[in-house]
N, C-alpha and C positions, 0 to 999 in steps of 0.2 A: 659652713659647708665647704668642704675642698674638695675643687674641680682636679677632674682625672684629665691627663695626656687622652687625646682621640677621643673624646666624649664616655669611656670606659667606668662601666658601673661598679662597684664593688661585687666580689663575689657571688654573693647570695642572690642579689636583687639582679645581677647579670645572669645569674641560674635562670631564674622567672621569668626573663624578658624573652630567652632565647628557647624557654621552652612554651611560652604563648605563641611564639615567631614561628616554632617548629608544628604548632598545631593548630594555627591559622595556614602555614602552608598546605600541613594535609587536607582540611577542610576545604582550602580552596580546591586542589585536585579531584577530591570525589569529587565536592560539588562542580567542576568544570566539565566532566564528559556528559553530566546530566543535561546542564544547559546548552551545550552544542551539541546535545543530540535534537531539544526540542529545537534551537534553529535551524538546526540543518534538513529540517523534517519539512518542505514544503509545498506539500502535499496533502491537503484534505480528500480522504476515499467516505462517500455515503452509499447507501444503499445498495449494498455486494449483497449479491443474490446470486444463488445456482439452481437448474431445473436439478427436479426430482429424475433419480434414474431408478429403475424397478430392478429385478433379481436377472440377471442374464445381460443387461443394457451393462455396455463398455464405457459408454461416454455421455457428458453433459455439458453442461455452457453455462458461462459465468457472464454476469452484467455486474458492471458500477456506475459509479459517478466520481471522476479526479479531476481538481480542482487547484491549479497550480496556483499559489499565494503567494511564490517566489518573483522577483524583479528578474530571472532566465528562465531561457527555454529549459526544460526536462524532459528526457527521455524512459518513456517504459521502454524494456527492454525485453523482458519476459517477465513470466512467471510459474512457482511449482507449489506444487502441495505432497503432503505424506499420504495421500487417498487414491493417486494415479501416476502412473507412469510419465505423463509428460502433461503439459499445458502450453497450448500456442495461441499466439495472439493472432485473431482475423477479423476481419469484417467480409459483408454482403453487401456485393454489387447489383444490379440488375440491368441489363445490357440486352437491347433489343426483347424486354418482352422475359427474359431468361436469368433467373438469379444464379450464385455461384459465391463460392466463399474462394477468398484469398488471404492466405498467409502474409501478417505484415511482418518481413524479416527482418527489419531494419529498425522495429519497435513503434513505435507511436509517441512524434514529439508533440511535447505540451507548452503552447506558447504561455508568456507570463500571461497571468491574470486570468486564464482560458479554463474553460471546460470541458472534460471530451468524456463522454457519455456511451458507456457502452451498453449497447442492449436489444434486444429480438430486431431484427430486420437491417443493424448495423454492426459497430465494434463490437468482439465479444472473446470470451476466452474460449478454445475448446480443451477440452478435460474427458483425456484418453488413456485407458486404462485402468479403471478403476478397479479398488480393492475388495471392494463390498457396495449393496445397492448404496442411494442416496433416498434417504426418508424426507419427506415434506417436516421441518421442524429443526433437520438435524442440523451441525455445526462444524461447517470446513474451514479447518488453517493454511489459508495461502499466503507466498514468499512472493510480492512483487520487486523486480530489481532493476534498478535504474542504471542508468552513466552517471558516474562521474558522485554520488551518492549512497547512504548505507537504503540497503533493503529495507521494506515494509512490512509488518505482518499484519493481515488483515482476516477476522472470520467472517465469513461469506454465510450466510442464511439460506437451508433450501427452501424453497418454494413454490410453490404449486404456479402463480403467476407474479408478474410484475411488480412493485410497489405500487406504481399507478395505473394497474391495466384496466383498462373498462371490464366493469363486472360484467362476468359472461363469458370473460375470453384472456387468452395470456399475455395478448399484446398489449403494449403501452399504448395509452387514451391517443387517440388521431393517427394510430397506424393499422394499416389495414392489408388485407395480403388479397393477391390476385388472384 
């Protein structure tokens, strides 16, 4: 066997190396936005749910549950859908006896390992503008968008009440309205 100058294959077998080389690169490429999309994704969303809206009704409200599995803080920042005009993130206060929503403008950060639970009487999306009623069954695609990360799509389930609501009623099991 006679050694080549610079480790140099002969022709043929130099063909072969550099075209395994050239499609081991590719492969790597696709496969590398795949896998840093799942890490980059650190965020678990369960239980998206939006009220029913009937024929006439402009708006509804959206609940979940996000669930930060990241080692930082994450910020929601908003969110939109193709069914309404806008989606703003609020939560309900109640202050001497008197509820009220407020606009969180600044988004809602989510500390590591944390959970922030949005839902009747707390955080919540509102969903103004809509395109057509919201049926009990149906299936909305919302765009939530972070700092500093790629957006989320997530379909939100309408329904009539909560995932956990005490049967009977819309609210979640140990909330009660005054």
């Amino acid at each position: 066997m006679t050694l080549l100058p610079d480790a140099r294959l002969p022709d043929a077998r130099h063909s072969v190396v550099r075209r395994l080389a050239l499609a081991a690169a590719v492969a790597g490429l696709l496969a590398g936005p795949a896998v840093a999309a799942t890490a980059a994704a650190p965020l678990e969303v369960r239980d998206a749910w939006m009220r029913p809206a009937a024929a006439g009704m402009s708006m509804s409200s959206g609940y979940m549950t996000l669930r930060n599995t990241s080692a930082r803080p994450v910020r929601l920042r908003g969110a939109a859908t193709s069914v309404a005009r806008s989606v703003t993130l609020h939560r309900s206060v109640v202050s001497g006896g008197v509820a009220r929503m407020e606009t969180l403008g600044e988004g809602l950060v989510i500390a590591p390992g944390a959970t922030a639970v949005f839902r009747p009487g707390g955080n919540h999306m509102m969903v103004e503008g809509l395109a057509h009623p919201l049926k009990v069954g149906d299936k909305v695609p919302v765009t939530l968008s972070f700092d500093g990360q790629a957006a989320t799509s997530v379909v939100f389930e309408v329904r009539a009440a909560a995932p956990d609501a005490a049967p009977g009623t819309s609210m979640p099991a140990g909330m009660k309205m005054r």
